[in-house]
C-alpha positions in Angstrom: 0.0 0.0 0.0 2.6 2.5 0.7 4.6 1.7 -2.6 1.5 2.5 -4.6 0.8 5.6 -2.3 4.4 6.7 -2.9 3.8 5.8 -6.6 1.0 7.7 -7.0 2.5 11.2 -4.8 5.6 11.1 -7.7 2.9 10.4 -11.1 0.8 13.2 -9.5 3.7 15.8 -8.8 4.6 15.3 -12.7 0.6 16.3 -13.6 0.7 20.0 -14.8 -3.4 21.4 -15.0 -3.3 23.2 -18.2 -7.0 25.8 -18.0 -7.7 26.9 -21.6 -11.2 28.4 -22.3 -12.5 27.3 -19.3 -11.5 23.1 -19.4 -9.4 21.7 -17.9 -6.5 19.2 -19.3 -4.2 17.0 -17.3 -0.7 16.3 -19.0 1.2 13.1 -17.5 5.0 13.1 -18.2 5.7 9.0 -17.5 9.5 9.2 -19.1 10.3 10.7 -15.6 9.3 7.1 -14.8 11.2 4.8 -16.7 10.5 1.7 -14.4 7.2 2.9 -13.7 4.0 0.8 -14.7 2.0 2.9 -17.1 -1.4 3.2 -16.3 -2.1 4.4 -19.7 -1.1 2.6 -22.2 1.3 4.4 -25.5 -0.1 3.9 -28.7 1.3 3.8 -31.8 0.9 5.5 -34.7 2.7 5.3 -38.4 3.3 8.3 -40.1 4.5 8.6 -44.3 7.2 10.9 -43.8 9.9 12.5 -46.4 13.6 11.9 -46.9 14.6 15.5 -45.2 12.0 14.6 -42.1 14.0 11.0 -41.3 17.1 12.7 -42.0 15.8 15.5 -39.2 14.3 12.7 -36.7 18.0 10.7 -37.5 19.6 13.8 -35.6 17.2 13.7 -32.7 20.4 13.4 -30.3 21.8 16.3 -31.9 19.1 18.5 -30.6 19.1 17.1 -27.0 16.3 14.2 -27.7 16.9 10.7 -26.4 15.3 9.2 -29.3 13.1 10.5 -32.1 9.8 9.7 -30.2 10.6 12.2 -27.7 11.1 14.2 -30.8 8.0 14.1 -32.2 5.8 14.2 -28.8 7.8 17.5 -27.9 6.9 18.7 -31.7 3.5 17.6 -31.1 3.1 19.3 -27.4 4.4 22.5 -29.3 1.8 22.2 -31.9 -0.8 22.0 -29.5 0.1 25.5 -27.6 0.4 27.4 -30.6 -2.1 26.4 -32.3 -4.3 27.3 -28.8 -2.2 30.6 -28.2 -3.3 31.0 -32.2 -7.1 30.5 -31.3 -6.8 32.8 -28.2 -5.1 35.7 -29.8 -7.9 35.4 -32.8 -10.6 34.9 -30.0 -9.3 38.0 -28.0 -9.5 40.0 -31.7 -12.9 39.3 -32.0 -13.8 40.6 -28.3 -11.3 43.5 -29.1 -13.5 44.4 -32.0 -16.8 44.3 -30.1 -16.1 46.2 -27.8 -14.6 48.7 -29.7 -17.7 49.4 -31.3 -20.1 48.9 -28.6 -20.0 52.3 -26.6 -22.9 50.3 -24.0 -20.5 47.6 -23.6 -17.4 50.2 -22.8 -19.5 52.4 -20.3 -20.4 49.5 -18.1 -16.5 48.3 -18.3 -16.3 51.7 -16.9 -18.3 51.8 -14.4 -17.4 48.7 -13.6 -13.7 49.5 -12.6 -14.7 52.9 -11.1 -16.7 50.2 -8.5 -14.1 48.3 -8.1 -11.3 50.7 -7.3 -14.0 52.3 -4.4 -13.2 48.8 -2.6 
């Protein structure tokens, strides 16, 4: 019991809660854990990939990478954030753009912060 309790307290201090628009997504990092037992199970995938992308992944080491899997799920993991910081910053143009030309919408911001700095 207190090998799976102390199993547990070092998978859950690896977790990282990532909020984006209002979800929540839970990230494990197993490689910490090479001997650990994976309670989720890696799946594969095959990709069709070009001479110039095997020579890249071939260089993995080069780059600091243990192997090109880690490679690819750091590439990936990268992806993922910009392609959310993408959506976000389009997101936060559209609201930028409504409230620029809603003049209802600025006055109650105003008043709004002229509340809040009374407190």
């Amino acid at each position: 019991m207190l090998l799976i309790l102390a199993s547990f307290l070092a998978l859950s201090a690896n977790v990282c809660y990532h909020i984006n628009s209002g979800f929540f997504k839970t990230f494990f990092n197993i490689t910490n854990f090479p001997n650990f037992p994976s309670i989720f199970p890696i799946k594969e995938q095959t990709f069709k990939l070009d001479e110039s992308q095997i020579k890249f992944l071939d260089l993995c080491q080069k780059y600091g990478f243990k192997d090109a899997s880690e490679l690819v799920i750091m590439a990936i993991q990268r992806l993922e954030i910009a392609l959310e910081t993408e959506q976000l910053k389009e997101s936060a143009m559209l609201y930028a753009e409504v409230y620029a030309e809603d003049t209802e919408l600025q006055e109650l911001a105003e008043l709004g912060l002229e509340e809040w700095l009374k407190l």
